[in-house]
KEVO-185945 format. One record per residue (C-alpha): z, y, x; chain; residue in one letter; residue number from 1. Coordinates in Angstrom, 2 decimals. Layout:
N
{c3:Z&c2:Y&c1:X&chain:A&res:A&n:NUM}
...
This chain:
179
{c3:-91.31&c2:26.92&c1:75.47&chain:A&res:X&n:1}
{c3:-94.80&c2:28.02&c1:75.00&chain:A&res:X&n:2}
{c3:-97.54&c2:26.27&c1:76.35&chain:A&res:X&n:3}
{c3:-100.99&c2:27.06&c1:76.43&chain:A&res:X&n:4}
{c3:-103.70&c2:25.35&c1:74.37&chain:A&res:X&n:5}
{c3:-105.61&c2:23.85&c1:76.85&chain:A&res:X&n:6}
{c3:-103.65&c2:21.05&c1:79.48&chain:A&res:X&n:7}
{c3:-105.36&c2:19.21&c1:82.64&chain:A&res:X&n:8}
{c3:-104.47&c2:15.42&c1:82.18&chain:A&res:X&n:9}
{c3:-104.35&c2:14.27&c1:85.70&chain:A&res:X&n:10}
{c3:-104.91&c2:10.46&c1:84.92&chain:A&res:X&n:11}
{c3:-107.10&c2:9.44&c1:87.47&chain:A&res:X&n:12}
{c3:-106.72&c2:12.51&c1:89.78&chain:A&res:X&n:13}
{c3:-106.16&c2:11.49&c1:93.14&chain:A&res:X&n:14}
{c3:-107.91&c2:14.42&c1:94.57&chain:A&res:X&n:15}
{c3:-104.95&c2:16.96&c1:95.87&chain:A&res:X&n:16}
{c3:-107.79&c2:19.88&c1:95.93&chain:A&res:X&n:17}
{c3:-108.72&c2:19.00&c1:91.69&chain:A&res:X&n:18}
{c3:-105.13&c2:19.93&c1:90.46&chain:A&res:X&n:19}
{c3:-104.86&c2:23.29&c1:93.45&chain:A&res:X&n:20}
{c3:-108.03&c2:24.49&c1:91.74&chain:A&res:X&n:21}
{c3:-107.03&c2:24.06&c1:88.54&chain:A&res:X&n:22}
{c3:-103.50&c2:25.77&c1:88.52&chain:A&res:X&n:23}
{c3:-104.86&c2:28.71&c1:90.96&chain:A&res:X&n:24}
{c3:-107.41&c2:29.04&c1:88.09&chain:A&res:X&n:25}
{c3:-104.62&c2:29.95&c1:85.69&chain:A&res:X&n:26}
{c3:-103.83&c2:26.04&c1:84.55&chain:A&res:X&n:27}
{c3:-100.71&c2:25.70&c1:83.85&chain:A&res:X&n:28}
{c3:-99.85&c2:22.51&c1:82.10&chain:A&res:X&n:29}
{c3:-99.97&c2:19.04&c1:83.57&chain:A&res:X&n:30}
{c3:-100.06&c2:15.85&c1:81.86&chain:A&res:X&n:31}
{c3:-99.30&c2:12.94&c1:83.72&chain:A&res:X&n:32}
{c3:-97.46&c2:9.19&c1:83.12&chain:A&res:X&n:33}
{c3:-95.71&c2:7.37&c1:85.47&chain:A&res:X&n:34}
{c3:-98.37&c2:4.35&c1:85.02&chain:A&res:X&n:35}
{c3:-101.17&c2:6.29&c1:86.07&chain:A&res:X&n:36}
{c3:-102.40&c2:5.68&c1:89.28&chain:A&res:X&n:37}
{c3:-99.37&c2:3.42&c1:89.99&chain:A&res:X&n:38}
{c3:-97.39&c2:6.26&c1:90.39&chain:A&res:X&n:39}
{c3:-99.63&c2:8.15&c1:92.87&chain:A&res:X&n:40}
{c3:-100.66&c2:11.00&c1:91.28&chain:A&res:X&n:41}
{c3:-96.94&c2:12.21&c1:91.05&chain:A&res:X&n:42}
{c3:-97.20&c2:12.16&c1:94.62&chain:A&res:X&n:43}
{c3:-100.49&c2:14.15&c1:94.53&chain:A&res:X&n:44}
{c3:-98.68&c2:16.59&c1:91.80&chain:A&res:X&n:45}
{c3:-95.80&c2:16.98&c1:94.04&chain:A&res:X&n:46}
{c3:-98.06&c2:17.64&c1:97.16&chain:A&res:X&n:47}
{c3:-100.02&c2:20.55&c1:95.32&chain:A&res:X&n:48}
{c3:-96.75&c2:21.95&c1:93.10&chain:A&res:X&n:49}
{c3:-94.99&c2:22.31&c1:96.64&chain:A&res:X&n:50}
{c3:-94.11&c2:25.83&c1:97.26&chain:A&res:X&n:51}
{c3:-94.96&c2:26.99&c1:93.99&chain:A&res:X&n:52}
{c3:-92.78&c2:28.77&c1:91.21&chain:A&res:X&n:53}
{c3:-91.10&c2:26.36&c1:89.35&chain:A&res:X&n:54}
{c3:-91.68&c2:28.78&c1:85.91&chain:A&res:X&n:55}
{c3:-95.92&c2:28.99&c1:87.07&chain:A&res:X&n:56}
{c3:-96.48&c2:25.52&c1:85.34&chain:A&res:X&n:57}
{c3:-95.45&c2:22.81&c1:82.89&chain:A&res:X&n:58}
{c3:-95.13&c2:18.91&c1:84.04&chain:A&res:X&n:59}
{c3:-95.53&c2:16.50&c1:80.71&chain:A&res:X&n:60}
{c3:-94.93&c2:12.84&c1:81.57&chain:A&res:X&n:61}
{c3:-94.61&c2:9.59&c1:79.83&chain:A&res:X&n:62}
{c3:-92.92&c2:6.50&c1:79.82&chain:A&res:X&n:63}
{c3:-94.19&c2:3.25&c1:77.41&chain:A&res:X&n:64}
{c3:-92.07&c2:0.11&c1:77.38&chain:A&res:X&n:65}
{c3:-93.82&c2:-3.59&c1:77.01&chain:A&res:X&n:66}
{c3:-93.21&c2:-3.79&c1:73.30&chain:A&res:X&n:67}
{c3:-93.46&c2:-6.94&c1:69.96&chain:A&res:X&n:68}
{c3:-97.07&c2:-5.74&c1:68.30&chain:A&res:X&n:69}
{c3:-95.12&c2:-6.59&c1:65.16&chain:A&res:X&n:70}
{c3:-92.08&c2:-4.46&c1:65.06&chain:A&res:X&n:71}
{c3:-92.95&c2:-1.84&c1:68.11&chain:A&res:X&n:72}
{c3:-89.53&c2:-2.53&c1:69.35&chain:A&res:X&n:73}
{c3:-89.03&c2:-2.74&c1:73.66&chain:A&res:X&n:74}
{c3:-89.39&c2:-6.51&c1:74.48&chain:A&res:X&n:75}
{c3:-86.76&c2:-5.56&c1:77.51&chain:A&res:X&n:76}
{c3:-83.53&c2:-7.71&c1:77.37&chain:A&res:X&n:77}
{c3:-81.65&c2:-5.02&c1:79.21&chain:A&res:X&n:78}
{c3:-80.91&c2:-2.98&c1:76.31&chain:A&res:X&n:79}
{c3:-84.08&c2:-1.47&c1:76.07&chain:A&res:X&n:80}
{c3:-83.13&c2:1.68&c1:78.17&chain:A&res:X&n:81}
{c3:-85.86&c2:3.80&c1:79.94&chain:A&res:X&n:82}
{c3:-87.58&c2:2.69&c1:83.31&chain:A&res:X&n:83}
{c3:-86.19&c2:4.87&c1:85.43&chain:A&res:X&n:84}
{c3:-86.15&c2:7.97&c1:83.14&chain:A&res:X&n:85}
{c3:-88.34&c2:10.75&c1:84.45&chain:A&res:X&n:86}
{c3:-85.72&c2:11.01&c1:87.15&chain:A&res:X&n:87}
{c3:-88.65&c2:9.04&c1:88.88&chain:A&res:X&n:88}
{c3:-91.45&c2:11.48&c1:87.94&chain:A&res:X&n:89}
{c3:-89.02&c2:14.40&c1:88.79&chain:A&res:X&n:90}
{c3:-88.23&c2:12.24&c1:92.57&chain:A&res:X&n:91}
{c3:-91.77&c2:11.55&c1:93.39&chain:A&res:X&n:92}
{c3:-93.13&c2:15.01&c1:92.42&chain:A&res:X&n:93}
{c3:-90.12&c2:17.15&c1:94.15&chain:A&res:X&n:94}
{c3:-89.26&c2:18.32&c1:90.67&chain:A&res:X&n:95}
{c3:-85.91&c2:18.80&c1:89.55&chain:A&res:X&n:96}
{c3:-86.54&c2:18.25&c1:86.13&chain:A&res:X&n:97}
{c3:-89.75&c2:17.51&c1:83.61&chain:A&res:X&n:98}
{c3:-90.50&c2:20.44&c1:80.59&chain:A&res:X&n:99}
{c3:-91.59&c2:16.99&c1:78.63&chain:A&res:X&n:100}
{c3:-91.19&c2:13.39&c1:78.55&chain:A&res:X&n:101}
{c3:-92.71&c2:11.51&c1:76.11&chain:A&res:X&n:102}
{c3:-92.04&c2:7.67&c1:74.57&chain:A&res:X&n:103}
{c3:-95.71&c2:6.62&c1:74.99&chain:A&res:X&n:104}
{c3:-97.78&c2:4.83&c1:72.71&chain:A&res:X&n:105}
{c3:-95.62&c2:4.23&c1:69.63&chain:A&res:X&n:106}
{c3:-96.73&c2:3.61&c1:66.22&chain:A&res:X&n:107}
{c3:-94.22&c2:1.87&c1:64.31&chain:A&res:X&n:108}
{c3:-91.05&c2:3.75&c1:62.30&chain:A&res:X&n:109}
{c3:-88.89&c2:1.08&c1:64.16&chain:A&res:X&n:110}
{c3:-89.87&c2:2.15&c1:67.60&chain:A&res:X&n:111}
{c3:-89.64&c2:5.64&c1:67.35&chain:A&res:X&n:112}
{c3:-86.22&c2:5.37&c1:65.90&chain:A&res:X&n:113}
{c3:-85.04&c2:2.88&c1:68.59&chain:A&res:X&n:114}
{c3:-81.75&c2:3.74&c1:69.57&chain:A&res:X&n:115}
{c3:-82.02&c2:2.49&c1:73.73&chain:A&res:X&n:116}
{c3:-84.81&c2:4.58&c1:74.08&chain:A&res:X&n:117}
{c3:-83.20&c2:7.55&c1:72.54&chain:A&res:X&n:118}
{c3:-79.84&c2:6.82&c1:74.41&chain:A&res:X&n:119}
{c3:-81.84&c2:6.95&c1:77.52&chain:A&res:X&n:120}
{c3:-83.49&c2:9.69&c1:76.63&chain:A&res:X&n:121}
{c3:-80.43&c2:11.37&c1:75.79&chain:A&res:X&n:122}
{c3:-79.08&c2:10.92&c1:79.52&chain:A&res:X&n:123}
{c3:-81.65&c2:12.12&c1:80.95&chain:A&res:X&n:124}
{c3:-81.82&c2:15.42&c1:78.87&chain:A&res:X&n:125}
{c3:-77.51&c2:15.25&c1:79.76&chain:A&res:X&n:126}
{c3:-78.50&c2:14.78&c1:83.44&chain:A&res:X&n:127}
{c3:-81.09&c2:17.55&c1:83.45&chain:A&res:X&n:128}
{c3:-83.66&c2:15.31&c1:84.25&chain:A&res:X&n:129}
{c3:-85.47&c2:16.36&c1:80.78&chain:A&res:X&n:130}
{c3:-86.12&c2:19.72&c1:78.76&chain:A&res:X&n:131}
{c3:-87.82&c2:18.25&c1:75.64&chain:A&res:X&n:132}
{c3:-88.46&c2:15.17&c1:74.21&chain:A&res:X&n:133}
{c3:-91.72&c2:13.41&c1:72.32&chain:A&res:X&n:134}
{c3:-93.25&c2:10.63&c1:70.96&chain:A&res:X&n:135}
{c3:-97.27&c2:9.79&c1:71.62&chain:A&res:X&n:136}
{c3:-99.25&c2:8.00&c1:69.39&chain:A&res:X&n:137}
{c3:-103.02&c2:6.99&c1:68.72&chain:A&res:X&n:138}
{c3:-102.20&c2:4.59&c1:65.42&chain:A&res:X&n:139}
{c3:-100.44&c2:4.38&c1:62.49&chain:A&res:X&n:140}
{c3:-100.30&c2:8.57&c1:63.13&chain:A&res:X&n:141}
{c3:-98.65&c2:9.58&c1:59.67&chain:A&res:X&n:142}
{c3:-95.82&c2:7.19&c1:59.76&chain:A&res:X&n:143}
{c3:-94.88&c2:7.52&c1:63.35&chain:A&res:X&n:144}
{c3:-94.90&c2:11.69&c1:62.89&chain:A&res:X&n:145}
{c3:-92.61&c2:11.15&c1:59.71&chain:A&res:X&n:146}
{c3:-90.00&c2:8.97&c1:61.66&chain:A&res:X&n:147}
{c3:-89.93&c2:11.20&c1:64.37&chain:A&res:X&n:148}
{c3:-89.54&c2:14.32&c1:62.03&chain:A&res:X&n:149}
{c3:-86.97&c2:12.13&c1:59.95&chain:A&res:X&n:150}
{c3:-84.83&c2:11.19&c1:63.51&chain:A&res:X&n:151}
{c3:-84.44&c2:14.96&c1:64.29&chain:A&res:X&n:152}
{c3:-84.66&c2:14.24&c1:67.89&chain:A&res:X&n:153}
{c3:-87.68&c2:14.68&c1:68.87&chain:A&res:X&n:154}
{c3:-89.39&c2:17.93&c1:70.03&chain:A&res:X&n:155}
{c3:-92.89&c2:17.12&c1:70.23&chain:A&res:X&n:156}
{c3:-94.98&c2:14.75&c1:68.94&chain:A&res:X&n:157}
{c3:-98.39&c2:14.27&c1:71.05&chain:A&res:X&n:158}
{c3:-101.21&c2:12.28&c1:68.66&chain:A&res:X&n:159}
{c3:-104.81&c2:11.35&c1:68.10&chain:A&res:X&n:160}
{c3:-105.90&c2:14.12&c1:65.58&chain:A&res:X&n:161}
{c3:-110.30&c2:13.75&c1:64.77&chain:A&res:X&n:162}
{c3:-112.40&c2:13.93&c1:62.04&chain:A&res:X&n:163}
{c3:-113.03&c2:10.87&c1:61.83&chain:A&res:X&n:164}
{c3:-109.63&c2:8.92&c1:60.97&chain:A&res:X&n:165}
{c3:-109.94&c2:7.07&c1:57.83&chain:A&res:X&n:166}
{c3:-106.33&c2:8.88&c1:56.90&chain:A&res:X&n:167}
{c3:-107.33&c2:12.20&c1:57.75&chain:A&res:X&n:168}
{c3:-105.52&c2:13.70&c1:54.07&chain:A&res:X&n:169}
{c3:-102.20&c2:11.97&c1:55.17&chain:A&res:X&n:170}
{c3:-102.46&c2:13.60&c1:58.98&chain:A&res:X&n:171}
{c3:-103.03&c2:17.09&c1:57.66&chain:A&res:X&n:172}
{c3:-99.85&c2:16.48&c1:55.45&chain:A&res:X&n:173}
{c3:-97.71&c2:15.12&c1:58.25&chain:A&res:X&n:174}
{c3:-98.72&c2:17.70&c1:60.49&chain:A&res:X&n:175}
{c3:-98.08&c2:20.05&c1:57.52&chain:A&res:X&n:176}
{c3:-94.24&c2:18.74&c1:57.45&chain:A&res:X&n:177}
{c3:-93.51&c2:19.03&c1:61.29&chain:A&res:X&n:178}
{c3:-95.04&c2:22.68&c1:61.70&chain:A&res:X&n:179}
């Protein structure tokens, strides 16, 4: 899969008319999480993507689990599996499947090598719910790339990249070892 270099998160978009413009425009990748919006705007992307070649645009989505600030790990007793793994996304949107669905906000070795989470995953990539897998981070960016390049599972790993991180030598080198 090739996507293009520039992606419309769609957040806080609520407006219908935002995300026609954008993909009539040539857009073609979507970023979206089942927590935005309380789930809305999956109805709003579903609304526009309606009618539309299924191969004319990219859906990336994410799912984050309540998690212990010291290890990472889920704090879910039930096993730790997925809220309703992008077959939710796929449901509210009309989709049959999403290109990408990612284990949000994860910064700890532990969590991204969590074996629930990539169970579930797992399923839903089996159920054809999924095409690729990811991790997203915004802390701790070297480790968590490592563990994800170390679990050979992942397919993408989404992450705060600026000039200004403190850690910017280590970045370049684990961005160095995942390209």
């Amino acid at each position: 899969m090739r996507l293009p270099a520039i992606t419309m998160g769609v957040m806080n978009s609520d407006n219908p008319n935002l995300i026609r413009a954008a993909l009539d425009a040539g857009m073609k990748h979507l970023d979206t999480a089942h927590a935005y919006m309380r789930g809305k705007n999956e109805e709003v992307i579903g609304e526009v993507i309606k009618g539309r070649p299924r191969d004319s645009f990219f859906i990336t989505t994410k799912v984050g689990l309540p998690r212990n600030e010291t290890t990472g790990s889920t704090k879910r007793g039930n096993g730790g599996g997925l809220p309703e793994p992008a077959g939710h996304q796929s449901q509210a949107s009309g989709l049959d499947y999403v290109d990408i669905l990612h284990h949000h906000g994860i910064w700890k070795r532990e969590a991204v090598l969590y074996e629930p989470i990539m169970n579930a995953m797992a399923k839903a990539k089996k159920d054809g719910k999924v095409r690729f897998f990811g991790i997203s981070t915004h802390r701790n960016e070297p480790e968590t790339i490592q563990a994800a390049i170390d679990s050979k599972f992942y397919d993408v790993v989404a992450t705060a990249y600026n000039f200004r991180q403190k850690h910017q030598e280590e970045m370049k080198k684990a961005i160095a070892k995942g390209g």
